[in-house]
PDB file of N, CA, C and O in Angstrom, chain B, residues numbered from 101:
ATOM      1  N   UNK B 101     -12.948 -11.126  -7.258  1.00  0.00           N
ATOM      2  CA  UNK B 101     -11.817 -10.226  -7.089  1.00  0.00           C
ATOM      3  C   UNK B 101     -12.320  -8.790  -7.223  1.00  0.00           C
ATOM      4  O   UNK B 101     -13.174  -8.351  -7.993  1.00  0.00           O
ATOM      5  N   UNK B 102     -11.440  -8.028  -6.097  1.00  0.00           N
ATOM      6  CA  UNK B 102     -12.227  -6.770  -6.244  1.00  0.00           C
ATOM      7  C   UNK B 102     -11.349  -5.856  -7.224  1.00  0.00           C
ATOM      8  O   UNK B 102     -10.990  -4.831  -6.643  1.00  0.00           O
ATOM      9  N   UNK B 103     -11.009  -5.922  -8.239  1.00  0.00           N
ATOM     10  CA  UNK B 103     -10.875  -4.927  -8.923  1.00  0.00           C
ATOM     11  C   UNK B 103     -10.538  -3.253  -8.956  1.00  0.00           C
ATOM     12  O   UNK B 103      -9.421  -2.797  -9.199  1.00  0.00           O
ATOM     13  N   UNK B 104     -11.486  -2.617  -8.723  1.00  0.00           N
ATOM     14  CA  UNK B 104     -11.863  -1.411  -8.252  1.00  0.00           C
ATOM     15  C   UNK B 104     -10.730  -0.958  -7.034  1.00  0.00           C
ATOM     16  O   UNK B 104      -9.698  -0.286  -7.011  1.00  0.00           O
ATOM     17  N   UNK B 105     -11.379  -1.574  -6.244  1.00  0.00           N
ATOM     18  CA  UNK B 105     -10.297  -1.674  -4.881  1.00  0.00           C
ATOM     19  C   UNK B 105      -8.647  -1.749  -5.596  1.00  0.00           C
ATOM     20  O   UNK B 105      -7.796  -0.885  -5.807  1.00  0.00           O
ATOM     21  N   UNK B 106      -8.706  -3.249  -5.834  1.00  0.00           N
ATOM     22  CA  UNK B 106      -7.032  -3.267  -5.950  1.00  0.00           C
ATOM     23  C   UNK B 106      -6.072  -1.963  -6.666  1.00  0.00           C
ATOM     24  O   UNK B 106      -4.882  -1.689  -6.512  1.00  0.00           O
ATOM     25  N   UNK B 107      -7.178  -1.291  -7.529  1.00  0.00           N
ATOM     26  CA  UNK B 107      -6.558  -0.395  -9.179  1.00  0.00           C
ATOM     27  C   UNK B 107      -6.597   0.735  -8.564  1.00  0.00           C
ATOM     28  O   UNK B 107      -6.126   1.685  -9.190  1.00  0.00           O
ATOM     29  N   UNK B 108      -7.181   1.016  -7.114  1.00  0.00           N
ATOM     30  CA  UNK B 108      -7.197   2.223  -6.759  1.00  0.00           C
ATOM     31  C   UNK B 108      -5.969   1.948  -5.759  1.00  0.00           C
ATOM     32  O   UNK B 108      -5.443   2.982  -5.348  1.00  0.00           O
ATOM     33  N   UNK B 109      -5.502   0.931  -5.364  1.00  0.00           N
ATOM     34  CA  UNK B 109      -4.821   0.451  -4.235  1.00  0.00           C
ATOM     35  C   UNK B 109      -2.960   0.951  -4.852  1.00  0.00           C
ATOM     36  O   UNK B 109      -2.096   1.685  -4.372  1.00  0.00           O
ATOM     37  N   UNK B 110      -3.051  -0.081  -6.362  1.00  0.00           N
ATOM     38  CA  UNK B 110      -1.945  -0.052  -6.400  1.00  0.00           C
ATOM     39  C   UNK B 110      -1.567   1.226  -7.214  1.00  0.00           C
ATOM     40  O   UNK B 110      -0.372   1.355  -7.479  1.00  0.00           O
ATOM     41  N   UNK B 111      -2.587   2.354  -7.719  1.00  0.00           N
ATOM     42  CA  UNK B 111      -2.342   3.441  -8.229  1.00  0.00           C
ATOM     43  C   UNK B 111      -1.899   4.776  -7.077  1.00  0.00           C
ATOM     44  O   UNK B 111      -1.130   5.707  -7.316  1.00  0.00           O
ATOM     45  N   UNK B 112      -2.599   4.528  -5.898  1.00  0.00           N
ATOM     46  CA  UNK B 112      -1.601   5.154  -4.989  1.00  0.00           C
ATOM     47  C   UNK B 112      -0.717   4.822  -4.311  1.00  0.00           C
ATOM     48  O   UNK B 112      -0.264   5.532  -3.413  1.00  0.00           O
ATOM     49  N   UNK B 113      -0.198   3.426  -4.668  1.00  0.00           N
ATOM     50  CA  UNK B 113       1.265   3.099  -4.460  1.00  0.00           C
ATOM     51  C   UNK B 113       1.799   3.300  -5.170  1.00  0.00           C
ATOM     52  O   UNK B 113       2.846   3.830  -4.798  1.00  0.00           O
ATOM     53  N   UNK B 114       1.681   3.130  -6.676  1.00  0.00           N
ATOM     54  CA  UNK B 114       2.928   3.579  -7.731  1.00  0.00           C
ATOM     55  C   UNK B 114       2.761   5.085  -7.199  1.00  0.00           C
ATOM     56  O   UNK B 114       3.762   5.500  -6.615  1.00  0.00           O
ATOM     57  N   UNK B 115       1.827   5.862  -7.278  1.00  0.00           N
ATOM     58  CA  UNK B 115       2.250   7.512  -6.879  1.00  0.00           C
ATOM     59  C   UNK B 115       3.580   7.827  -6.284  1.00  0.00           C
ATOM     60  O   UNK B 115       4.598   8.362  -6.724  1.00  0.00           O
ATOM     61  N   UNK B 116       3.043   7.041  -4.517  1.00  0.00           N
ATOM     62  CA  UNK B 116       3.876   7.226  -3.495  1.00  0.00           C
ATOM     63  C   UNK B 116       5.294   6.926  -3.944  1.00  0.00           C
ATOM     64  O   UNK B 116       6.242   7.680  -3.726  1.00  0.00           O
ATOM     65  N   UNK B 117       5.403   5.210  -4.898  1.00  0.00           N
ATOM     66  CA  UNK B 117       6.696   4.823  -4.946  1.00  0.00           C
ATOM     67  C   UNK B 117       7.486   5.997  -6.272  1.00  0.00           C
ATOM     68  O   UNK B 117       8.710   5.962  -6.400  1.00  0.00           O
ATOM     69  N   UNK B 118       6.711   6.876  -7.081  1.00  0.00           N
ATOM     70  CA  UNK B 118       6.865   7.663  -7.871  1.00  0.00           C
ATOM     71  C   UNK B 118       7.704   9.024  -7.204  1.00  0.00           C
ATOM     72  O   UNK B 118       8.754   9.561  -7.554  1.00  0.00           O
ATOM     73  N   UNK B 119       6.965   9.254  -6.339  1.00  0.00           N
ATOM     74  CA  UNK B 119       6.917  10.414  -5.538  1.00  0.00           C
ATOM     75  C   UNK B 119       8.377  10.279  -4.548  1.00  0.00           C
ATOM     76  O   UNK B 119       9.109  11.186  -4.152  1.00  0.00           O
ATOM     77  N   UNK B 120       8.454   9.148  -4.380  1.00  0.00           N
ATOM     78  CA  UNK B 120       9.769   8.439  -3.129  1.00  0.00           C
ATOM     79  C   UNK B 120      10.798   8.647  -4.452  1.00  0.00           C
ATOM     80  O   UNK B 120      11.335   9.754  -4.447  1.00  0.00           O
ATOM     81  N   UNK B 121      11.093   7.945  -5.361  1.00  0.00           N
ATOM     82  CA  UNK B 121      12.160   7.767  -6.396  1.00  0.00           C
ATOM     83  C   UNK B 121      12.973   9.548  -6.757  1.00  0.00           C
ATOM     84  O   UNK B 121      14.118  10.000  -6.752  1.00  0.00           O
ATOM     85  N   UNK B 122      11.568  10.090  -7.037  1.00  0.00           N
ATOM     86  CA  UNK B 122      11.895  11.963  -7.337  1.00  0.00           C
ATOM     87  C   UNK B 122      12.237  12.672  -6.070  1.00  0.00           C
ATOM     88  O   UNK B 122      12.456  13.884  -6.056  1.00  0.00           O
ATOM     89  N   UNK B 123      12.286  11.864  -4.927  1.00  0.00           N
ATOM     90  CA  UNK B 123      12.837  12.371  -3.747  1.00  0.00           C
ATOM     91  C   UNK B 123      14.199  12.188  -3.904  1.00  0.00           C
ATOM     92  O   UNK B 123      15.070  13.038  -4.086  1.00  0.00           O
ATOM     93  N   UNK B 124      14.296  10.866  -3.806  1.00  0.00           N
ATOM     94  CA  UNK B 124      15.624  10.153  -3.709  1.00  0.00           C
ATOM     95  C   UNK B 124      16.822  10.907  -4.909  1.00  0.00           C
ATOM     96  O   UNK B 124      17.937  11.327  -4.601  1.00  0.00           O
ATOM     97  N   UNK B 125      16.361  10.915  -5.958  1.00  0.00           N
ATOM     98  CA  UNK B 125      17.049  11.284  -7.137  1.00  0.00           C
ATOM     99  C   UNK B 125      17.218  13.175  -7.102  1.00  0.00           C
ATOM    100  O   UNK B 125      18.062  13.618  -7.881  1.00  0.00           O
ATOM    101  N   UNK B 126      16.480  14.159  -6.274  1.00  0.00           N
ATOM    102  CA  UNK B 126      16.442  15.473  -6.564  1.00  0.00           C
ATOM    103  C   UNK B 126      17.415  16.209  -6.169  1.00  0.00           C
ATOM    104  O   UNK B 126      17.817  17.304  -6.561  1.00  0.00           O
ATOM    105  N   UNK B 127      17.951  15.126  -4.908  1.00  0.00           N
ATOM    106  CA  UNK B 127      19.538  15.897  -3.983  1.00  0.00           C
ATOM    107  C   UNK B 127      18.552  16.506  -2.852  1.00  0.00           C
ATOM    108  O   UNK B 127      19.319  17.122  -2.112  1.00  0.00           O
ATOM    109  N   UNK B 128      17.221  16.646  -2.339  1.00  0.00           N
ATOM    110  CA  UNK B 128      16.985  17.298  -1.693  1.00  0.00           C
ATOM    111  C   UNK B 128      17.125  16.666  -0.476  1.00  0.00           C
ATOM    112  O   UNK B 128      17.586  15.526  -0.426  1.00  0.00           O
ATOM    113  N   UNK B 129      16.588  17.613   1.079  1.00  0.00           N
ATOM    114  CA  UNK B 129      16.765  17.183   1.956  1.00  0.00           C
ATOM    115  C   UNK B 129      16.328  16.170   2.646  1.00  0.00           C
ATOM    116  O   UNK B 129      16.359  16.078   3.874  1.00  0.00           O
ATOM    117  N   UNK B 130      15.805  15.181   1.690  1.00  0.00           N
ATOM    118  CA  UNK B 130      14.951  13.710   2.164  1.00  0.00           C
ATOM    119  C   UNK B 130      15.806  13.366   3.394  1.00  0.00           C
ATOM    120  O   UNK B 130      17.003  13.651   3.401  1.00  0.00           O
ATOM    121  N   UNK B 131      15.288  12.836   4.302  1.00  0.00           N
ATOM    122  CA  UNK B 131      16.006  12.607   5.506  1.00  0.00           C
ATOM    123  C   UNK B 131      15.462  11.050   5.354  1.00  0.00           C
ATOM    124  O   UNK B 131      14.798  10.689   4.382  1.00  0.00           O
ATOM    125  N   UNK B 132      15.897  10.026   6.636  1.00  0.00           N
ATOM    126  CA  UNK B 132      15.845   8.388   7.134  1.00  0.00           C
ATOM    127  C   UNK B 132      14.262   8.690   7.106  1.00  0.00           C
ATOM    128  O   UNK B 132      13.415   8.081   6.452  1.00  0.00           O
ATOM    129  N   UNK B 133      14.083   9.712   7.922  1.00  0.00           N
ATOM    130  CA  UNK B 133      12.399   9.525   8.974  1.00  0.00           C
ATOM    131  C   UNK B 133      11.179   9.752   7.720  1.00  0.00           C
ATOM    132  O   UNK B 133      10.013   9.370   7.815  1.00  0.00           O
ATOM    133  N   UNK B 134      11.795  10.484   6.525  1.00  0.00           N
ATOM    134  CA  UNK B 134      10.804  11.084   5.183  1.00  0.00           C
ATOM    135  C   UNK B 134      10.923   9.585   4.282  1.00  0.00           C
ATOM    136  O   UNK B 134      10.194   9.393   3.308  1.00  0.00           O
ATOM    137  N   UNK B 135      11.706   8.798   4.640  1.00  0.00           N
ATOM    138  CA  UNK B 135      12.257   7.777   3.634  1.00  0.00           C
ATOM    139  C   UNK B 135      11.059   6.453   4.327  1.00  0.00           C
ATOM    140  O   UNK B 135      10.517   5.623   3.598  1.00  0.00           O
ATOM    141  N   UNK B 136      10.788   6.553   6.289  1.00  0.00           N
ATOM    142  CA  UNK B 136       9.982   5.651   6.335  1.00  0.00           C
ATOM    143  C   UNK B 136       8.690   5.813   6.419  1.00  0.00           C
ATOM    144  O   UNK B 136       7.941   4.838   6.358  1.00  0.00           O
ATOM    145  N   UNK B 137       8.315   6.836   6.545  1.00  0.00           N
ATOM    146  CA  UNK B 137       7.220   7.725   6.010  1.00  0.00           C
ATOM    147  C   UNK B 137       6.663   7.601   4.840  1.00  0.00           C
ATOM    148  O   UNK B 137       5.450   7.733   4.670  1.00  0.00           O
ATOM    149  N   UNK B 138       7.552   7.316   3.853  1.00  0.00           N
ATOM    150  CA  UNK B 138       6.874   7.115   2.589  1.00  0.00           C
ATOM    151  C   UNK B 138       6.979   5.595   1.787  1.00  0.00           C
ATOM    152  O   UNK B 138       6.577   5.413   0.638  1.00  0.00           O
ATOM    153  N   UNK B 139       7.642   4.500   2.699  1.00  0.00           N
ATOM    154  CA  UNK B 139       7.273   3.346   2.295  1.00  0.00           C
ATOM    155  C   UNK B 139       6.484   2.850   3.462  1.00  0.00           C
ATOM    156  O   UNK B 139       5.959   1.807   3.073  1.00  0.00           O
ATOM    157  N   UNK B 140       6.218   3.029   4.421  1.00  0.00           N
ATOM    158  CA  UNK B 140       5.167   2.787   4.832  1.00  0.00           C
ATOM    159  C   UNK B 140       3.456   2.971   4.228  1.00  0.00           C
ATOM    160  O   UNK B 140       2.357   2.425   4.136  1.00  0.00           O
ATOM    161  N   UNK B 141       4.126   3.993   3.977  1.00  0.00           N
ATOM    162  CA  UNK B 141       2.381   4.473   3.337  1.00  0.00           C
ATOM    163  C   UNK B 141       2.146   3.471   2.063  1.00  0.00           C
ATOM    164  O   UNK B 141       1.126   2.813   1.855  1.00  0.00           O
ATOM    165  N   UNK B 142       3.438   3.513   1.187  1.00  0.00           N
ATOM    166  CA  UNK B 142       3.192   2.788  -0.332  1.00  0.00           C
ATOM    167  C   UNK B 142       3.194   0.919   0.565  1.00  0.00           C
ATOM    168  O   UNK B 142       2.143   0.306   0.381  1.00  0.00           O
ATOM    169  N   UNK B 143       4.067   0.318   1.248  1.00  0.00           N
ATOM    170  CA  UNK B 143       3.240  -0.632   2.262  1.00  0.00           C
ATOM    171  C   UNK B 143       2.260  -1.245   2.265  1.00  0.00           C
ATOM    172  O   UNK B 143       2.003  -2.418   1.993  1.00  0.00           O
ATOM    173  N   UNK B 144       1.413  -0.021   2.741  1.00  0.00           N
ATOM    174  CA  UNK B 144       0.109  -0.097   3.139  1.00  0.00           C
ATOM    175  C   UNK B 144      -1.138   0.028   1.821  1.00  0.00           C
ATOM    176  O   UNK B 144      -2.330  -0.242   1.965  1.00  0.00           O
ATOM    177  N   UNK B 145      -0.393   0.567   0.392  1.00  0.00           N
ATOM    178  CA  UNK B 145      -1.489   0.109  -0.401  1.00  0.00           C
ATOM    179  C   UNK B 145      -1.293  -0.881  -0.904  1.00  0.00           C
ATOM    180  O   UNK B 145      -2.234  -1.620  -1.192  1.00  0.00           O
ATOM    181  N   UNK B 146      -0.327  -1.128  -1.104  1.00  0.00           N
ATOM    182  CA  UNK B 146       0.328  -3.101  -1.841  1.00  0.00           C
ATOM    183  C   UNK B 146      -0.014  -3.840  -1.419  1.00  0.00           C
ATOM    184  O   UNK B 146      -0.407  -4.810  -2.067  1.00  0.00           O
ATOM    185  N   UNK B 147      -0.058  -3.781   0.104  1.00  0.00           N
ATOM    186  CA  UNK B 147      -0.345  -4.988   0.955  1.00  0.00           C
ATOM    187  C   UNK B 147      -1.918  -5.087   0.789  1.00  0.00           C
ATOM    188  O   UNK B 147      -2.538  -6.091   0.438  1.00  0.00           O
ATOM    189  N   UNK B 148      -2.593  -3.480   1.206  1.00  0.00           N
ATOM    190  CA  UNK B 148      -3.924  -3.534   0.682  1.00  0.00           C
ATOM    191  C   UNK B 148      -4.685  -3.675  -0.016  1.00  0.00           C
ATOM    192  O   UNK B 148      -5.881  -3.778   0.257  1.00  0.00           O
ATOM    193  N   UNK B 149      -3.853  -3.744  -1.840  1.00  0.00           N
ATOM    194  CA  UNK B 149      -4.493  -4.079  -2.721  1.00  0.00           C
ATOM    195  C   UNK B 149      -4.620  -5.952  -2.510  1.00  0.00           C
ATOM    196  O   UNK B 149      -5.642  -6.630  -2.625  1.00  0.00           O
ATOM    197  N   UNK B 150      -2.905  -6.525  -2.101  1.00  0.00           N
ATOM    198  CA  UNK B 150      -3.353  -8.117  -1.980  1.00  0.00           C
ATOM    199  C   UNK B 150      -4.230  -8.269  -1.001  1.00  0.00           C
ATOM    200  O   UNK B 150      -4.959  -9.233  -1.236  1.00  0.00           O
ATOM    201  N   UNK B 151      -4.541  -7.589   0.265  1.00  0.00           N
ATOM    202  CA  UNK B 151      -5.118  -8.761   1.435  1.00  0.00           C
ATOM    203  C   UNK B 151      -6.511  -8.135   1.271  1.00  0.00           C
ATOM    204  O   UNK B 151      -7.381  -8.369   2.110  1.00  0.00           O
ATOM    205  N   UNK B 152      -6.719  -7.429   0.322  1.00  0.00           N
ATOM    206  CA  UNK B 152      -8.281  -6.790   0.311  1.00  0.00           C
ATOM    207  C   UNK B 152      -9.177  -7.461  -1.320  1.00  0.00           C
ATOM    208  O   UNK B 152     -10.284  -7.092  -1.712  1.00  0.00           O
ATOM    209  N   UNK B 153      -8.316  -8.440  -1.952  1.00  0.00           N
ATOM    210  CA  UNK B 153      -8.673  -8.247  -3.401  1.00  0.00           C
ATOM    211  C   UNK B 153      -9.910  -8.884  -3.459  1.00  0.00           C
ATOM    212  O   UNK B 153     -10.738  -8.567  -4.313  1.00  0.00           O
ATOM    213  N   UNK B 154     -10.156  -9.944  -2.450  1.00  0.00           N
ATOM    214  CA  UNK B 154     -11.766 -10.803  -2.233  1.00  0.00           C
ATOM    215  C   UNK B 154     -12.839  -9.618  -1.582  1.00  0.00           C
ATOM    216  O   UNK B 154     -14.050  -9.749  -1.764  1.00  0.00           O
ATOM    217  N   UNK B 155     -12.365  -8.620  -0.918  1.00  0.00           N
ATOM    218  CA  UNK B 155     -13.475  -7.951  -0.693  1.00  0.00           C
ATOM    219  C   UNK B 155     -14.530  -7.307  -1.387  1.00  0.00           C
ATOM    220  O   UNK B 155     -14.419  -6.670  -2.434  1.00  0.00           O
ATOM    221  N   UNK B 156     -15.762  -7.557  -0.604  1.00  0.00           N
ATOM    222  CA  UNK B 156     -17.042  -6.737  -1.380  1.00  0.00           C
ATOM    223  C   UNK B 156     -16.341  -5.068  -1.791  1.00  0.00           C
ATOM    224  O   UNK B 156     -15.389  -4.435  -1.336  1.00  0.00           O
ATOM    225  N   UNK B 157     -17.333  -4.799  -2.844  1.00  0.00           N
ATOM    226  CA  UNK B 157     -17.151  -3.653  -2.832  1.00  0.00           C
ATOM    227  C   UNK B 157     -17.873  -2.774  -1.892  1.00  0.00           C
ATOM    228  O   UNK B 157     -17.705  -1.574  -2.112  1.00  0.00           O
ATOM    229  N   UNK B 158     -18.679  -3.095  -0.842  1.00  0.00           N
ATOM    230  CA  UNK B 158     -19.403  -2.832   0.088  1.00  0.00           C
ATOM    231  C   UNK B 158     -18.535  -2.594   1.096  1.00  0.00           C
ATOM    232  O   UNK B 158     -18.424  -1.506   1.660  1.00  0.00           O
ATOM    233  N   UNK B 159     -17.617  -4.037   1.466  1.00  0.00           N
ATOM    234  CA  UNK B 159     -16.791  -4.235   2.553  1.00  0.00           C
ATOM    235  C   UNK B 159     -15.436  -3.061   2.233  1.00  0.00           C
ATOM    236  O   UNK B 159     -14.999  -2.353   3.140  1.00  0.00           O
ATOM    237  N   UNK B 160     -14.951  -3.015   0.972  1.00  0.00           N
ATOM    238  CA  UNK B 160     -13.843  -2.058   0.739  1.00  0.00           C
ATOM    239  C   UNK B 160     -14.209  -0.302   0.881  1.00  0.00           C
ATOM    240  O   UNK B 160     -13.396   0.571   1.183  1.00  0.00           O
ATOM    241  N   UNK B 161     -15.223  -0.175   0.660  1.00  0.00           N
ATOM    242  CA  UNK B 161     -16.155   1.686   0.478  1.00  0.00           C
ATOM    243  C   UNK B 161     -16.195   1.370   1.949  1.00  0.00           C
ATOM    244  O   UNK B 161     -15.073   1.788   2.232  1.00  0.00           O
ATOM    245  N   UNK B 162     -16.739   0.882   3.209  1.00  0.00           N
ATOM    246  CA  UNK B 162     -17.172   0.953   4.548  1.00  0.00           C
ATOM    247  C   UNK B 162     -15.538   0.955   5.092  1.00  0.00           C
ATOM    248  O   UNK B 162     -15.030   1.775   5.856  1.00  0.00           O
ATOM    249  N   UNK B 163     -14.940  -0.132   4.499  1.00  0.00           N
ATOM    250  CA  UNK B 163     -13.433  -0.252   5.452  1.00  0.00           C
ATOM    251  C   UNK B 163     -13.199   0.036   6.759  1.00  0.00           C
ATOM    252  O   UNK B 163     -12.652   1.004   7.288  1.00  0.00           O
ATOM    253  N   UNK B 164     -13.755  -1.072   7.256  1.00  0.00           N
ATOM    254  CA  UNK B 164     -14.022  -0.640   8.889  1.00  0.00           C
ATOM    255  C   UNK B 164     -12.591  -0.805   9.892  1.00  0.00           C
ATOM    256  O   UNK B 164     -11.535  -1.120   9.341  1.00  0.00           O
ATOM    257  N   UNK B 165     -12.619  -0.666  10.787  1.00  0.00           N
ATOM    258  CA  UNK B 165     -10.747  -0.462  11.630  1.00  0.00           C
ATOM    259  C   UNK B 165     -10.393  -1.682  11.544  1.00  0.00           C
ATOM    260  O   UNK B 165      -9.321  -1.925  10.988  1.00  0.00           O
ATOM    261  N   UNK B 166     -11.108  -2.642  12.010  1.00  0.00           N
ATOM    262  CA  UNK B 166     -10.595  -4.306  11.800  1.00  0.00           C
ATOM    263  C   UNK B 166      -9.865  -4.629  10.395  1.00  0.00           C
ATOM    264  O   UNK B 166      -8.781  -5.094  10.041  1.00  0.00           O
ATOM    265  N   UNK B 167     -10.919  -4.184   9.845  1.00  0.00           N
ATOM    266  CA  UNK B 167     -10.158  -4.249   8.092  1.00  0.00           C
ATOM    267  C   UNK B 167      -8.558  -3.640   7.532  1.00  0.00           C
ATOM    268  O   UNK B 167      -7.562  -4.020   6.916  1.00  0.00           O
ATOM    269  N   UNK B 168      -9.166  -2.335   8.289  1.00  0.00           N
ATOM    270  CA  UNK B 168      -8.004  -1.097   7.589  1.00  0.00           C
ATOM    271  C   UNK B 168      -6.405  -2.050   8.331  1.00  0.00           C
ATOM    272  O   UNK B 168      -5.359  -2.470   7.836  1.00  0.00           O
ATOM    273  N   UNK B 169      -7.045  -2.036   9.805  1.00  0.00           N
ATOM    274  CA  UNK B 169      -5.661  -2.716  10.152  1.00  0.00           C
ATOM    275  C   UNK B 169      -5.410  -4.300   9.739  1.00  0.00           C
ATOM    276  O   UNK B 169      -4.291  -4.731  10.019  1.00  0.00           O
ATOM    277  N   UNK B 170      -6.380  -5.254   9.073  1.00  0.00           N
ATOM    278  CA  UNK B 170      -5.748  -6.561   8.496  1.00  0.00           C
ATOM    279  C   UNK B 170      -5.106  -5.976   7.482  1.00  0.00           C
ATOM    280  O   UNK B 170      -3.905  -5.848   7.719  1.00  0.00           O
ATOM    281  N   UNK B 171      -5.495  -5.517   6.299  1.00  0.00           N
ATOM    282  CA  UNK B 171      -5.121  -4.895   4.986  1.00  0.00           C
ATOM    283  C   UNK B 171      -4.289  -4.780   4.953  1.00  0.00           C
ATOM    284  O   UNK B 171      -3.598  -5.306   4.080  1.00  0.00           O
ATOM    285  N   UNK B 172      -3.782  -3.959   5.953  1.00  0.00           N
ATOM    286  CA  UNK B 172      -2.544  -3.126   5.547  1.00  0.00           C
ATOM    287  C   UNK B 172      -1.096  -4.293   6.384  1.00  0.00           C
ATOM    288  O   UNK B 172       0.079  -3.983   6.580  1.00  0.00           O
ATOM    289  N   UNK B 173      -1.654  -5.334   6.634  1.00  0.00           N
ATOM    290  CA  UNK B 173      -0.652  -6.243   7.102  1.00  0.00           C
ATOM    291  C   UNK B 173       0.432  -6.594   6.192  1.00  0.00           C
ATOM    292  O   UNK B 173      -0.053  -6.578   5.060  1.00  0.00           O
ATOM    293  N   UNK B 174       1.839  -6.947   6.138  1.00  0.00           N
ATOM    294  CA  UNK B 174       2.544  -8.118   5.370  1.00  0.00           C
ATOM    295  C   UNK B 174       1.266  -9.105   5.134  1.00  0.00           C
ATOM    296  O   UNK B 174       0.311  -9.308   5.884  1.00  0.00           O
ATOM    297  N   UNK B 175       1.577  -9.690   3.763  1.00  0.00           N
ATOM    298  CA  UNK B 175       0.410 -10.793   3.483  1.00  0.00           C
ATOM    299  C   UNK B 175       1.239 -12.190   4.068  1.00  0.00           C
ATOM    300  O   UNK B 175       2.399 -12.566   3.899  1.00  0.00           O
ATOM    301  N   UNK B 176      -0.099 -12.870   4.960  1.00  0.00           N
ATOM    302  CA  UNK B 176       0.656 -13.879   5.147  1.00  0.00           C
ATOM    303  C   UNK B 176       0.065 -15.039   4.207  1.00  0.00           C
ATOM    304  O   UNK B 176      -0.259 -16.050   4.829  1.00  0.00           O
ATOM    305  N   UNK B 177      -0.120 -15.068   2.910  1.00  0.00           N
ATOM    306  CA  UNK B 177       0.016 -16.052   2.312  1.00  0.00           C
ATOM    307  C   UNK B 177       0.560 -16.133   1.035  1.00  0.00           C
ATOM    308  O   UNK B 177       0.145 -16.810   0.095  1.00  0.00           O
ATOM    309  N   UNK B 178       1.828 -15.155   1.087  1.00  0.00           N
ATOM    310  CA  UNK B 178       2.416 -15.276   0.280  1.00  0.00           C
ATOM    311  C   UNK B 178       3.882 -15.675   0.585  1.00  0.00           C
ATOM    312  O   UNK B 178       4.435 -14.748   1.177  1.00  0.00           O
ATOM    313  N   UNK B 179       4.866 -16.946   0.345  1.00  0.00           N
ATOM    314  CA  UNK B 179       5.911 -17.384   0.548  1.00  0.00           C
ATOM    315  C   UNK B 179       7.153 -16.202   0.532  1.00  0.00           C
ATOM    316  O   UNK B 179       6.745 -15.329  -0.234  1.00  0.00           O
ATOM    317  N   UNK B 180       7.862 -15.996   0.811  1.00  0.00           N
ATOM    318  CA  UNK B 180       9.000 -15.178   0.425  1.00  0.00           C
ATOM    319  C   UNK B 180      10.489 -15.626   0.128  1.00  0.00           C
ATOM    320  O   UNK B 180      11.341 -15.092  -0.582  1.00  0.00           O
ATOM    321  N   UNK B 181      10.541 -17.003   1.050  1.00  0.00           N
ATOM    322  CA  UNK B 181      12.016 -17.982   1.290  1.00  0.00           C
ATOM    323  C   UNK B 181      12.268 -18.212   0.361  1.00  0.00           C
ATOM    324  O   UNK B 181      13.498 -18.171   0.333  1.00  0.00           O
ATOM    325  N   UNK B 182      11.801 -18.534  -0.824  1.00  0.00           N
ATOM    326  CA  UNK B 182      12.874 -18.587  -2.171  1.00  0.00           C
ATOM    327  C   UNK B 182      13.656 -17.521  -2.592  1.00  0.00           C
ATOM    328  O   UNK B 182      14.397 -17.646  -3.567  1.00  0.00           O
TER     329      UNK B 182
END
């Protein structure tokens, strides 16, 4: 398990989801398009911390386009129907 990876993964998702909440709560002009803008991004490290957690630490520092775009997928091996 990569460690490293995941702790850096899900520390700039709590940011983002940090950063989204003090939007939501400030009254400011957060609009729909700033709202998918910023769960996309937090998305993309959650998903990246699960679908990346077997990677080398070699394979995670290089993160090549094949990667960046599996990573950042919905995980498909995690159930959701319950």
């Amino acid at each position: 398990m990569n460690k490293e990876y995941i702790l850096y993964n899900l520390k700039e998702g709590l940011n983002q989801l940090t950063n989204t909440i003090k939007e939501l709560e400030s009254g400011s002009e957060y609009e729909f398009g700033d709202y998918i803008v910023d769960m996309t991004h937090l998305y993309h490290h959650i998903n990246t911390a699960w679908n990346a957690k077997n990677s080398s630490k070699l394979e995670s520092d290089k993160c090549s386009e094949i990667d960046f775009r599996n990573w950042r997928n919905f995980p498909k091996d995690i159930d959701m129907s319950d």
